[in-house]
N, C-alpha and C positions, 0 to 999 in steps of 0.2 A: 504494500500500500504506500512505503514511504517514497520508493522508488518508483512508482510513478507518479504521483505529485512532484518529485524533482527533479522528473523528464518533462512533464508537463510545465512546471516553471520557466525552465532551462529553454523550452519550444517558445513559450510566451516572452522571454525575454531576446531568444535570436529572431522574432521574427522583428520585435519591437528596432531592435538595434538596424535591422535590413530595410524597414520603411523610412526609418531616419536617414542614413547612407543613401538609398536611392533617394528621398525629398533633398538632401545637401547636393547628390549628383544633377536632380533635374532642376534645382535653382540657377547651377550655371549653363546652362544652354541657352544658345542665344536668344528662342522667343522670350524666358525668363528675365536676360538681363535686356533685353528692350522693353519689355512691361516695365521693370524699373524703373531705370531711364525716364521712360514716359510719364511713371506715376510723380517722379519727384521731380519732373522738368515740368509739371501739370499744377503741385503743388508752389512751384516756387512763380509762375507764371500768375495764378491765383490770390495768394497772399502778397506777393512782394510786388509783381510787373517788370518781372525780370525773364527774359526769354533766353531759355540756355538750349543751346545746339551742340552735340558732338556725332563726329561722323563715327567713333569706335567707342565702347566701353567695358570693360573687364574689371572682374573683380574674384579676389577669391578669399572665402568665406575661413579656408585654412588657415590661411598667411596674412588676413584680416587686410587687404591690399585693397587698390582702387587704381584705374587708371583710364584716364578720358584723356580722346586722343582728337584732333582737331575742334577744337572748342571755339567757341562765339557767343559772345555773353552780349545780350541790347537790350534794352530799356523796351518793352512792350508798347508805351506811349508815344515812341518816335519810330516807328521800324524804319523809315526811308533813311536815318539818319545812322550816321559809321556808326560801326560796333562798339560799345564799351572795350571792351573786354574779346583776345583773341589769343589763342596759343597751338604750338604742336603737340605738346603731350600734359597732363598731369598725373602725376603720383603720388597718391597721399596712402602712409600709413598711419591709421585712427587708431589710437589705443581706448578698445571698445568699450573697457570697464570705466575707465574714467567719464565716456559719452553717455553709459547705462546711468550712471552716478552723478548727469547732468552738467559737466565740464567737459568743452571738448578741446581734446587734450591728441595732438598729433605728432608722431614720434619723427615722421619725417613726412617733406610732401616737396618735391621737383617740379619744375614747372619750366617745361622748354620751350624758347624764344615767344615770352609774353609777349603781349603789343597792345599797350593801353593808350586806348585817344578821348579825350574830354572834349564835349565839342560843342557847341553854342554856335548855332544858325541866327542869320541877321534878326533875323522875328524873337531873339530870345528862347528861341526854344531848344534844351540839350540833349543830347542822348546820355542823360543818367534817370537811372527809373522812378517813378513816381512811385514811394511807398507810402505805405499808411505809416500814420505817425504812432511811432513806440511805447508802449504803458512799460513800466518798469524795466529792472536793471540787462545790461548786455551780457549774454553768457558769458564764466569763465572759460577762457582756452590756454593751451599753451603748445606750441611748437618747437619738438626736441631739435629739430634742425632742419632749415630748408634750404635752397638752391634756387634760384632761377639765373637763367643763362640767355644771350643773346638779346635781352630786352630792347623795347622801343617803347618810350615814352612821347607822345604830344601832346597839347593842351593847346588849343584852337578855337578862337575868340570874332567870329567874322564880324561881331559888331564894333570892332577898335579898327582896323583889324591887329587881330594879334595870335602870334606862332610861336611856341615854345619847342621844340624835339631834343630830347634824348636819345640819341642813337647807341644802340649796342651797350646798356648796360649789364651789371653783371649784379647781383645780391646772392649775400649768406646772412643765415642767424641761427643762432645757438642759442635753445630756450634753457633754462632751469628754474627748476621746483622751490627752491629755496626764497627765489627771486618774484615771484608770480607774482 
C-alpha cells in the first residue's frame, strides 16, 4: 500500500515538473515572445504614449536576459515627427528578485549605437510623449553597470533655429548598493 502511494506521488510530481518545463519551453517560441512584445508595447502605448518598435526580441527566462534589437522609441502624439529614441541592440540583465521586491535593480544593460534627437517643430510641437502627470514617488533602481557605445546625440530647436549634435559618444556607469 505504501508503495504505491509513493509511485503515485512520484507520477504526480514528474508529471507536474514536465508541464512546467514544457510551459518554460513554449514561453520562448517566437509567437510567445511576440504576444509579449505586443502586450507591453500595448501597455506602455496606453498608459504613457510612448510607441516602442523592435524588429527582434529574445529573452531567456534561464539566464533572466533580454534583448531588443532595432529599437525606435516616438512619442504617440507626434508620429510624423523623428524618433525619440533609436538603437541597434539592447541588453538588459534584470535582477528579478529585487523587480518582485519592487526596485528595479539591473545588473547590466548595453545599449549599441543609441541615437537620441529632441526635437521641437516650428509650431512648438516635440516629439517627447505626452504622459499623464505622476501621483507619487519614482521607483527605486539601480544599474550594476552599463555601456552604451557609438552614440548620437541632437537636440533641435527649429523655432530659434537651433542645433546641438553629439557625434559618437561613448558612456559607462558603475552602480553600487551602498550608494543608492
Amino acid at each position: 500500500m505504501k508503495k504505491r502511494w509513493l509511485k503515485l506521488i512520484l507520477a504526480l510530481f514528474a508529471a507536474v515538473v514536465a508541464i512546467l518545463l514544457l510551459g518554460l519551453g513554449l514561453i520562448h517560441t517566437p509567437p510567445a515572445r511576440h504576444f509579449i512584445l505586443e502586450s507591453v508595447r500595448a501597455r506602455l502605448l496606453r498608459e504613457s504614449g510612448i510607441d516602442v518598435r523592435a524588429g527582434g526580441f529574445r529573452f531567456n527566462l534561464f539566464a533572466a536576459t533580454v534583448t531588443l534589437e532595432d529599437i525606435t522609441v516616438r512619442s504617440a502624439a507626434a508620429p510624423s515627427l523623428p524618433p525619440l529614441f533609436q538603437a541597434e541592440s539592447i541588453y538588459l540583465k534584470p535582477d528579478v528578485f529585487s523587480i518582485i521586491r519592487g526596485s528595479w535593480d539591473f545588473g547590466e544593460i548595453r545599449i549599441a549605437a543609441p541615437k537620441i534627437h529632441c526635437f521641437i517643430d516650428r509650431d512648438g510641437s516635440s516629439n517627447l510623449p505626452k504622459t499623464k502627470s505622476a501621483v507619487g514617488r519614482a521607483p527605486e533602481f539601480l544599474i550594476g553597470s552599463a555601456e552604451a557605445g557609438n552614440g548620437w546625440f541632437q537636440f533641435e530647436d527649429l523655432r530659434k533655429p537651433f542645433r546641438l549634435t553629439l557625434p559618437r559618444w561613448q558612456l559607462r556607469v558603475a552602480g553600487n548598493r551602498r550608494t543608492r
